[in-house]
N, CA, C and O atoms as a Tripos MOL2 file, in Angstrom:
@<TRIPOS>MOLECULE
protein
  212   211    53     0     0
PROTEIN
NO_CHARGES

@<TRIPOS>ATOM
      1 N          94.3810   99.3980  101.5930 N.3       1 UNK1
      2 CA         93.0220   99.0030  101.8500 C.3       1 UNK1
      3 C          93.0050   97.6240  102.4700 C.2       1 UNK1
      4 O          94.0560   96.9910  102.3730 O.2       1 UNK1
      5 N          91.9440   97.0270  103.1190 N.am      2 UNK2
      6 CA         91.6460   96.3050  103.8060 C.3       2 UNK2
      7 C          91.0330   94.8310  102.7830 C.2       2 UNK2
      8 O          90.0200   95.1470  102.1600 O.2       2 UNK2
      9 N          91.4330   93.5100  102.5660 N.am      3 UNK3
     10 CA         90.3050   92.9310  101.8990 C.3       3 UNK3
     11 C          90.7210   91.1820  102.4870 C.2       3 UNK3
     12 O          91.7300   90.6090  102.8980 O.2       3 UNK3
     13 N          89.2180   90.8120  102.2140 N.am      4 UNK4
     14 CA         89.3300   89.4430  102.7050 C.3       4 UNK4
     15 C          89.9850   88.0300  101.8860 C.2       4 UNK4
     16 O          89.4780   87.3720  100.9780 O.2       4 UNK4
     17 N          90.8940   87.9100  102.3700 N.am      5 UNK5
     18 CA         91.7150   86.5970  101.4240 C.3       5 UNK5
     19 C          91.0840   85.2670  102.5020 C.2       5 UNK5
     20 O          91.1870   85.1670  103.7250 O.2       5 UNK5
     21 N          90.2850   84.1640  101.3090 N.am      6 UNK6
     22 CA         90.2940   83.0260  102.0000 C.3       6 UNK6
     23 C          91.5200   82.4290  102.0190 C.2       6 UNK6
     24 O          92.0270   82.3000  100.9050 O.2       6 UNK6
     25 N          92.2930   81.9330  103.1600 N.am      7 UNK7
     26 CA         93.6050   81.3620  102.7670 C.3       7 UNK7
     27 C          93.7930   80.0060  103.0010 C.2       7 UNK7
     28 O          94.9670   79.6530  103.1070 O.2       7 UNK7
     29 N          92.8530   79.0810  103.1180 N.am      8 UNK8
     30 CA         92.7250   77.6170  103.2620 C.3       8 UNK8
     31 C          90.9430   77.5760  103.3070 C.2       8 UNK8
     32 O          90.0420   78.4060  103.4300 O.2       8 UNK8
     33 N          91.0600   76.0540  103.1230 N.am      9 UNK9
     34 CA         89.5180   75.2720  102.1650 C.3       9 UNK9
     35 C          89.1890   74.8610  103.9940 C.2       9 UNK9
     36 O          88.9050   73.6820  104.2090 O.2       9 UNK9
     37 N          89.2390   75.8750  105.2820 N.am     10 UNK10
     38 CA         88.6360   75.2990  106.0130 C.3      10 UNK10
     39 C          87.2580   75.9550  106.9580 C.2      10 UNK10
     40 O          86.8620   75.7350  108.1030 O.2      10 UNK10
     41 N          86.7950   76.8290  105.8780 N.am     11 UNK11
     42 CA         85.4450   77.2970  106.4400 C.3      11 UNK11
     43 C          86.0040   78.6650  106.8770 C.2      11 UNK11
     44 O          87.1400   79.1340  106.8170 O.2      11 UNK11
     45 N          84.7130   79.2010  107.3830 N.am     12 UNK12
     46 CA         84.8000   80.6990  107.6780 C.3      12 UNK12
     47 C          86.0330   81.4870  108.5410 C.2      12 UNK12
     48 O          86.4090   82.6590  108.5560 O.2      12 UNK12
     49 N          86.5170   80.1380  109.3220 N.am     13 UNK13
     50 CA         87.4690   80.7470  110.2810 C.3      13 UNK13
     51 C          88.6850   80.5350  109.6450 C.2      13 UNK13
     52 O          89.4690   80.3390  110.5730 O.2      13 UNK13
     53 N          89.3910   80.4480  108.4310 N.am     14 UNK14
     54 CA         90.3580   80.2500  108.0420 C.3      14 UNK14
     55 C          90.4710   81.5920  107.0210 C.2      14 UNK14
     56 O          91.4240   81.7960  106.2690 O.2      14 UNK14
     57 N          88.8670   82.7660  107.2150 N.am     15 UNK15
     58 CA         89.2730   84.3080  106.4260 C.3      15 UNK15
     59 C          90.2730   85.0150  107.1180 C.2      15 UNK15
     60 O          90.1420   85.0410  108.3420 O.2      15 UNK15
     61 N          91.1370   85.5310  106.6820 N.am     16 UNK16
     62 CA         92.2010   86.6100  106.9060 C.3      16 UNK16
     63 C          91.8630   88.0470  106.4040 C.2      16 UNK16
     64 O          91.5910   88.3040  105.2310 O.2      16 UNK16
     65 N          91.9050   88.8610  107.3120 N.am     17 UNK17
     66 CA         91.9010   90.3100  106.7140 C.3      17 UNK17
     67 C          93.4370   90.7060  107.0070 C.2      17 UNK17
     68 O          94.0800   90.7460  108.0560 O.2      17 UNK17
     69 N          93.8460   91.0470  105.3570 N.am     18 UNK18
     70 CA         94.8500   91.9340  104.3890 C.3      18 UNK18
     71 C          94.7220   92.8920  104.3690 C.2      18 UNK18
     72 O          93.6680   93.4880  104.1470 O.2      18 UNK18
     73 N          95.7870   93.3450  104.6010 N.am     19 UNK19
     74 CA         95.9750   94.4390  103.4270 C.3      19 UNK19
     75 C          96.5800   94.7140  101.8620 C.2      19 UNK19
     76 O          97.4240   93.9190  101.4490 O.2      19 UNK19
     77 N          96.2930   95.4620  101.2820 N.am     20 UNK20
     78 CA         96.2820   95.0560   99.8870 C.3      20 UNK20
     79 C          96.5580   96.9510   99.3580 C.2      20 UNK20
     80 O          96.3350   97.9960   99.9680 O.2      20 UNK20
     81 N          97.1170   96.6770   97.9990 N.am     21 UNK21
     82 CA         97.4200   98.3650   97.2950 C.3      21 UNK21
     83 C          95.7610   98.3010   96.7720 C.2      21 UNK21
     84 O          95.0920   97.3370   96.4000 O.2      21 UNK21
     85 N          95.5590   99.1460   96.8540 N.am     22 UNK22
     86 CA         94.1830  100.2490   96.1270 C.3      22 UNK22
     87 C          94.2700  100.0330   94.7890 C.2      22 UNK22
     88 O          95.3000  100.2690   94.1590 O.2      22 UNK22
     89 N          93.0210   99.4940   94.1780 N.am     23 UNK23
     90 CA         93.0610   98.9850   92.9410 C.3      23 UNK23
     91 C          93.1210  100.8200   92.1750 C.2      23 UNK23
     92 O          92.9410  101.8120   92.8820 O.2      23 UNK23
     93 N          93.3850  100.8890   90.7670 N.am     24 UNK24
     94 CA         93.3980  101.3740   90.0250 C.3      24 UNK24
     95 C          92.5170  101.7760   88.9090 C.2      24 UNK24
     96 O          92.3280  100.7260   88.2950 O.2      24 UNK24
     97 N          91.7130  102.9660   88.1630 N.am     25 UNK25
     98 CA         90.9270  102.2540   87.2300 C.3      25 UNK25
     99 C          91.9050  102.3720   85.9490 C.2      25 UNK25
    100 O          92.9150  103.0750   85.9900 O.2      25 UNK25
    101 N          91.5130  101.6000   84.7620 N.am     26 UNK26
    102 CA         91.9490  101.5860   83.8310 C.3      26 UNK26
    103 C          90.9500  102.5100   82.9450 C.2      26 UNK26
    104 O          89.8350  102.9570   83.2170 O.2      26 UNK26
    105 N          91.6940  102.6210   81.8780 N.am     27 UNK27
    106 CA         90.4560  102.9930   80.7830 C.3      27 UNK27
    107 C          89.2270  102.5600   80.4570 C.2      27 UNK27
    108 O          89.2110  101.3540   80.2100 O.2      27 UNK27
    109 N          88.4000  102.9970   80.3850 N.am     28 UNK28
    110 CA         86.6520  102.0860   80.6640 C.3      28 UNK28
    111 C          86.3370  101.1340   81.5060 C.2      28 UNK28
    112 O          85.7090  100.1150   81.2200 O.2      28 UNK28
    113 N          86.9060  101.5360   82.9270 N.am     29 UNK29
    114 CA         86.4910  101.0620   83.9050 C.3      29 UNK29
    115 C          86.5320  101.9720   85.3180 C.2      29 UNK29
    116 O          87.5210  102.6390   85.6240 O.2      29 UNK29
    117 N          85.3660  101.9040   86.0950 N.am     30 UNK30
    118 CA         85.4080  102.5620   87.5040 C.3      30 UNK30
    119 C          86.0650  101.4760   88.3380 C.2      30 UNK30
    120 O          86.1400  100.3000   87.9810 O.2      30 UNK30
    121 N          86.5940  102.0240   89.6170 N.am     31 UNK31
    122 CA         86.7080  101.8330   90.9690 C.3      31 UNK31
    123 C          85.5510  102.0090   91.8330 C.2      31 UNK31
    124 O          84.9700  103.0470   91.5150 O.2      31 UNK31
    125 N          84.9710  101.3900   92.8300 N.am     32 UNK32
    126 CA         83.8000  102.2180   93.5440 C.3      32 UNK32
    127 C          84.0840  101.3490   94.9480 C.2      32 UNK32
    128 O          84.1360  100.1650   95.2780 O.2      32 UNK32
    129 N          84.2660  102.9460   95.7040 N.am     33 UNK33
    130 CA         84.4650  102.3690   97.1050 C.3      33 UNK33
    131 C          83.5530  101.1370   98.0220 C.2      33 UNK33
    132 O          82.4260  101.1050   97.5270 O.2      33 UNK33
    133 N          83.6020  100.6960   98.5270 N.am     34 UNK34
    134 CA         83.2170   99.7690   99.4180 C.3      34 UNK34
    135 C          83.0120  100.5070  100.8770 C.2      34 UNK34
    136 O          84.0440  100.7090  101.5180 O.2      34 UNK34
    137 N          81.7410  100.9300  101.4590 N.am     35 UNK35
    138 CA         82.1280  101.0550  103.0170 C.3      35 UNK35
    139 C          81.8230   99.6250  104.0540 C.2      35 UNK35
    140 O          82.5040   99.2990  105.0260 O.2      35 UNK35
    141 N          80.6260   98.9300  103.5310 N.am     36 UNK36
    142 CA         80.5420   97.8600  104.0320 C.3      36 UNK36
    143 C          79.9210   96.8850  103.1310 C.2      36 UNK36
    144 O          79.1730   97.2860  102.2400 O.2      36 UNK36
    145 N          80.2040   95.4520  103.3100 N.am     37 UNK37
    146 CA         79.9370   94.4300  102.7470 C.3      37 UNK37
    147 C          79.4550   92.9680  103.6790 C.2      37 UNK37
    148 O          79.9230   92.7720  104.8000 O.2      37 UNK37
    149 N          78.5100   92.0520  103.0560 N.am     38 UNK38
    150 CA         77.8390   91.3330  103.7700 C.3      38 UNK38
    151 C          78.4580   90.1550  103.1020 C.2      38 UNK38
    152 O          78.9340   90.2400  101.9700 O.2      38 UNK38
    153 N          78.4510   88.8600  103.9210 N.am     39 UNK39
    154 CA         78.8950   87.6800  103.6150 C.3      39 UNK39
    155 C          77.3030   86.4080  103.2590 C.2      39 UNK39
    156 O          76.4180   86.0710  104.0460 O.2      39 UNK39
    157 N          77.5190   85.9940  101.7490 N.am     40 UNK40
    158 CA         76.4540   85.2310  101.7330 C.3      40 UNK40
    159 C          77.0630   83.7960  101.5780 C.2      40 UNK40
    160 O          78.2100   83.3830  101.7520 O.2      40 UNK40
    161 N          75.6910   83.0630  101.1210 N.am     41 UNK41
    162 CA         76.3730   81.0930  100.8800 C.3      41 UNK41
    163 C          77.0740   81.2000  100.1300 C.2      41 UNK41
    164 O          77.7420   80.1840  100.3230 O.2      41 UNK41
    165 N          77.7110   81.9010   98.9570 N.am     42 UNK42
    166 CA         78.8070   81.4860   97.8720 C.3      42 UNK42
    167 C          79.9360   81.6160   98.7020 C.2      42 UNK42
    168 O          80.7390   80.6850   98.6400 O.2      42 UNK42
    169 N          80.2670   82.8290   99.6950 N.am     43 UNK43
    170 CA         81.3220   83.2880  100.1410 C.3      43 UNK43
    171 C          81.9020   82.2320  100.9440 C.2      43 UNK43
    172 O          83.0310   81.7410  100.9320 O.2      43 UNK43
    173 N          80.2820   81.8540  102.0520 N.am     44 UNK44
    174 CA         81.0200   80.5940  103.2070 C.3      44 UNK44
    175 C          81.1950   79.6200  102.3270 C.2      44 UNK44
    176 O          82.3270   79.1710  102.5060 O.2      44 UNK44
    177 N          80.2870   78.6840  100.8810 N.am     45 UNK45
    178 CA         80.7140   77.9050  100.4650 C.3      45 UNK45
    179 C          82.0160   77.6910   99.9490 C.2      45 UNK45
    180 O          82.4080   76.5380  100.1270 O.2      45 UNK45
    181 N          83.0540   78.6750   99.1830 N.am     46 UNK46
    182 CA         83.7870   79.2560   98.9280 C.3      46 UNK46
    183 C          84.8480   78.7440   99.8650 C.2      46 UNK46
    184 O          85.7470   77.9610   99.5600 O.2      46 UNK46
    185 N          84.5880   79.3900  101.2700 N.am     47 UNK47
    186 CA         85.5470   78.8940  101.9460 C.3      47 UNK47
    187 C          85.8330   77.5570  102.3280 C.2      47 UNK47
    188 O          86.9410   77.2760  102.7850 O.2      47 UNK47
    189 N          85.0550   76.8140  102.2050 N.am     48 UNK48
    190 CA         84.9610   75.1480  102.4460 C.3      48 UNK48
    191 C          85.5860   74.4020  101.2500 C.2      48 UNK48
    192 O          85.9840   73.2430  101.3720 O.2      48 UNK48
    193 N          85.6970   75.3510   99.6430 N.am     49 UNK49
    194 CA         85.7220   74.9770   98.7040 C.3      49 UNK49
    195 C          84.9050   73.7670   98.1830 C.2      49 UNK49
    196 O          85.3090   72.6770   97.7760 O.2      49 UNK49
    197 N          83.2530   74.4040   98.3450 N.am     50 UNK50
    198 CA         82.8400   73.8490   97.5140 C.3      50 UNK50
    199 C          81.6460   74.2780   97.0360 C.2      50 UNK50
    200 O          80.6870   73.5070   97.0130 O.2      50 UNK50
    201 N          81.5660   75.3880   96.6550 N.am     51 UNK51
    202 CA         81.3700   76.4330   95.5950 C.3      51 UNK51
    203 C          81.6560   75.7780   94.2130 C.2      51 UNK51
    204 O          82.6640   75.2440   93.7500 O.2      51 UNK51
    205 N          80.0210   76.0780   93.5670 N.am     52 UNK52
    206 CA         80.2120   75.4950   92.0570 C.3      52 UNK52
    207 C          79.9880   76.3370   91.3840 C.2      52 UNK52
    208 O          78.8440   76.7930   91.3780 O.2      52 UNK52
    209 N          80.8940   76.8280   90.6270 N.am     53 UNK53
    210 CA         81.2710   77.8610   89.4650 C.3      53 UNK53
    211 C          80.4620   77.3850   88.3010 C.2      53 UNK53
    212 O          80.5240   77.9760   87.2230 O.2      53 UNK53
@<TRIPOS>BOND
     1     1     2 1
     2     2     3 1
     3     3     4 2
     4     3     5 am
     5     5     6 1
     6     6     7 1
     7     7     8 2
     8     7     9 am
     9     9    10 1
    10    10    11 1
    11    11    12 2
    12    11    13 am
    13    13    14 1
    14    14    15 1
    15    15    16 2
    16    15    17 am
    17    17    18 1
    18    18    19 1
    19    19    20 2
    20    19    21 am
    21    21    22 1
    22    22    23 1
    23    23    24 2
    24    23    25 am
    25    25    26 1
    26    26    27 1
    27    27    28 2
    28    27    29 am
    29    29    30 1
    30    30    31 1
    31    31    32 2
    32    31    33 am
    33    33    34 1
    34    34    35 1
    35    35    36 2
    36    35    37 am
    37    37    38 1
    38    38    39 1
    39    39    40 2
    40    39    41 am
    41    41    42 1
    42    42    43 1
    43    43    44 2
    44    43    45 am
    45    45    46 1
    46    46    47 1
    47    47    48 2
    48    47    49 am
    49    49    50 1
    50    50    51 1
    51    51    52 2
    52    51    53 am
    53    53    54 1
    54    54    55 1
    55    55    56 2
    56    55    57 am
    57    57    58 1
    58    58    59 1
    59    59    60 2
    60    59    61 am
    61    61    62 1
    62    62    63 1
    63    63    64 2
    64    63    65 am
    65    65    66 1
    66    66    67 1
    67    67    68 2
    68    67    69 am
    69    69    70 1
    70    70    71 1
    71    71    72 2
    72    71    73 am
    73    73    74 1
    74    74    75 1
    75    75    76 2
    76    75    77 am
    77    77    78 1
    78    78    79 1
    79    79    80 2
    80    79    81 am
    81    81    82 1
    82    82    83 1
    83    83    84 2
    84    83    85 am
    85    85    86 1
    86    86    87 1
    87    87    88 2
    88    87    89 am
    89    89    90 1
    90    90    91 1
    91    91    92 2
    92    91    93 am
    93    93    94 1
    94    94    95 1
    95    95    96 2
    96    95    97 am
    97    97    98 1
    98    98    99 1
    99    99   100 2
   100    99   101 am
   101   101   102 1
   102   102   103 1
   103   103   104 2
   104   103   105 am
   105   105   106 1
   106   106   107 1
   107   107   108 2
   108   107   109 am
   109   109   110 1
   110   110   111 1
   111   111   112 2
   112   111   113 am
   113   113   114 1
   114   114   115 1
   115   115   116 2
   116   115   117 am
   117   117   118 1
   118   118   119 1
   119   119   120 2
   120   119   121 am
   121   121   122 1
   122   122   123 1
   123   123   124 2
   124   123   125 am
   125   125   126 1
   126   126   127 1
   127   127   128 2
   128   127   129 am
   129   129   130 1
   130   130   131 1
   131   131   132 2
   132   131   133 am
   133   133   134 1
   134   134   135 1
   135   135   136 2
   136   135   137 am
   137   137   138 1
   138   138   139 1
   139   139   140 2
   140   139   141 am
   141   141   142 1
   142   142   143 1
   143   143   144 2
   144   143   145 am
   145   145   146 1
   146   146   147 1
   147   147   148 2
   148   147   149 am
   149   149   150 1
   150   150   151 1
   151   151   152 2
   152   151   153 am
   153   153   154 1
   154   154   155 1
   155   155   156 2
   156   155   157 am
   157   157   158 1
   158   158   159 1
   159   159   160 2
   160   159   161 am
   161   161   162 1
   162   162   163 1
   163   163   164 2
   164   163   165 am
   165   165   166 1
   166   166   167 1
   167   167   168 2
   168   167   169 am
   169   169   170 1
   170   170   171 1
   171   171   172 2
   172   171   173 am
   173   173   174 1
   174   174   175 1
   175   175   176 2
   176   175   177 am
   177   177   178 1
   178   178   179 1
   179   179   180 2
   180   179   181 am
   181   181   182 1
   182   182   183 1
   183   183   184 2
   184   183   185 am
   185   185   186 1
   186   186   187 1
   187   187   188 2
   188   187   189 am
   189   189   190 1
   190   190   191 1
   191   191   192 2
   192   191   193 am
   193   193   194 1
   194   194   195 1
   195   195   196 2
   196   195   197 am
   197   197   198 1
   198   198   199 1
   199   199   200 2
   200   199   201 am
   201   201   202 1
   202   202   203 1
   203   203   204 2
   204   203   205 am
   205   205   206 1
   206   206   207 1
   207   207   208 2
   208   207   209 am
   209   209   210 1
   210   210   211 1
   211   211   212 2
@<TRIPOS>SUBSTRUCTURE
     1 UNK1         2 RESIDUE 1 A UNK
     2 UNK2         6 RESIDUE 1 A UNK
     3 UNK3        10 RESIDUE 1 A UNK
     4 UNK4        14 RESIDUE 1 A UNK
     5 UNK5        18 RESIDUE 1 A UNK
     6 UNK6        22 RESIDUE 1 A UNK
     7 UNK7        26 RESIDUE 1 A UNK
     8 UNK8        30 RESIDUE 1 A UNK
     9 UNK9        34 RESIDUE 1 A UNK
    10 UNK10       38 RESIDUE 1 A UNK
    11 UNK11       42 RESIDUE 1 A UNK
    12 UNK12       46 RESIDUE 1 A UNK
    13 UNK13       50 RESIDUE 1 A UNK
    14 UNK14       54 RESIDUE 1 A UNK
    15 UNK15       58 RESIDUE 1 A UNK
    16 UNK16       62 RESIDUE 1 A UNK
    17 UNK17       66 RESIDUE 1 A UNK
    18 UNK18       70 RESIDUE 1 A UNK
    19 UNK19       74 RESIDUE 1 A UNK
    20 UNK20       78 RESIDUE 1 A UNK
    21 UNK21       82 RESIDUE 1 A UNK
    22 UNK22       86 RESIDUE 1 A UNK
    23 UNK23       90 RESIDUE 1 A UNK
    24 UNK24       94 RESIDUE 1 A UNK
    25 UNK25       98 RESIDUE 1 A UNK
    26 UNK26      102 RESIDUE 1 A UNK
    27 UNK27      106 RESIDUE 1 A UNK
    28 UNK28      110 RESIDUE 1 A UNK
    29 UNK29      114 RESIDUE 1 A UNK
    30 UNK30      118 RESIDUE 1 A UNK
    31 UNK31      122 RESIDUE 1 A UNK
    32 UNK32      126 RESIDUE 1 A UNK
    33 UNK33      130 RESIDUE 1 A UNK
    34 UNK34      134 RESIDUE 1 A UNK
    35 UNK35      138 RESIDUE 1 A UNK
    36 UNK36      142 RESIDUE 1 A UNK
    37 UNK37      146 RESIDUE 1 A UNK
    38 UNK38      150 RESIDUE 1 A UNK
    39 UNK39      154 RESIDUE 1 A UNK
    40 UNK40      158 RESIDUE 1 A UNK
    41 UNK41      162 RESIDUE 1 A UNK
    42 UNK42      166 RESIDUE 1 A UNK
    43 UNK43      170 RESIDUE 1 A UNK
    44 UNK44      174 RESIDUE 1 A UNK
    45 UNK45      178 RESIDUE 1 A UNK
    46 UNK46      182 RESIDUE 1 A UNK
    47 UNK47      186 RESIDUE 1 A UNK
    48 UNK48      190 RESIDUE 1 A UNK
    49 UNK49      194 RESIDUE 1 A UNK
    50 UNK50      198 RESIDUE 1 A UNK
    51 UNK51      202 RESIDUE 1 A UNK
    52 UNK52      206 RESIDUE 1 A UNK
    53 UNK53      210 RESIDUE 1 A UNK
């Protein structure tokens, strides 16, 4: 599968698309596919690292 790793604190253009193994479910938990996903302020803040948890 396909997923987005921020890989440096320098803003949006420093996302990388991965590839990655297909998560798994465990016992009392689903998986649920993804076909598309939108990027909001936590994500770009995030990438700047400075996102407050």
């Amino acid at each position: 599968m396909r997923a987005v790793h921020i890989t440096s604190l320098k803003g949006p253009t420093a996302l990388e698309v991965v590839e990655t193994d297909e998560p798994t479910a465990d016992a009392g938990s689903v998986v649920i596919d993804v076909h598309v996903a939108g990027v909001t302020y936590p994500e770009v803040a995030q990438s700047y690292g400075t996102y407050h948890l």
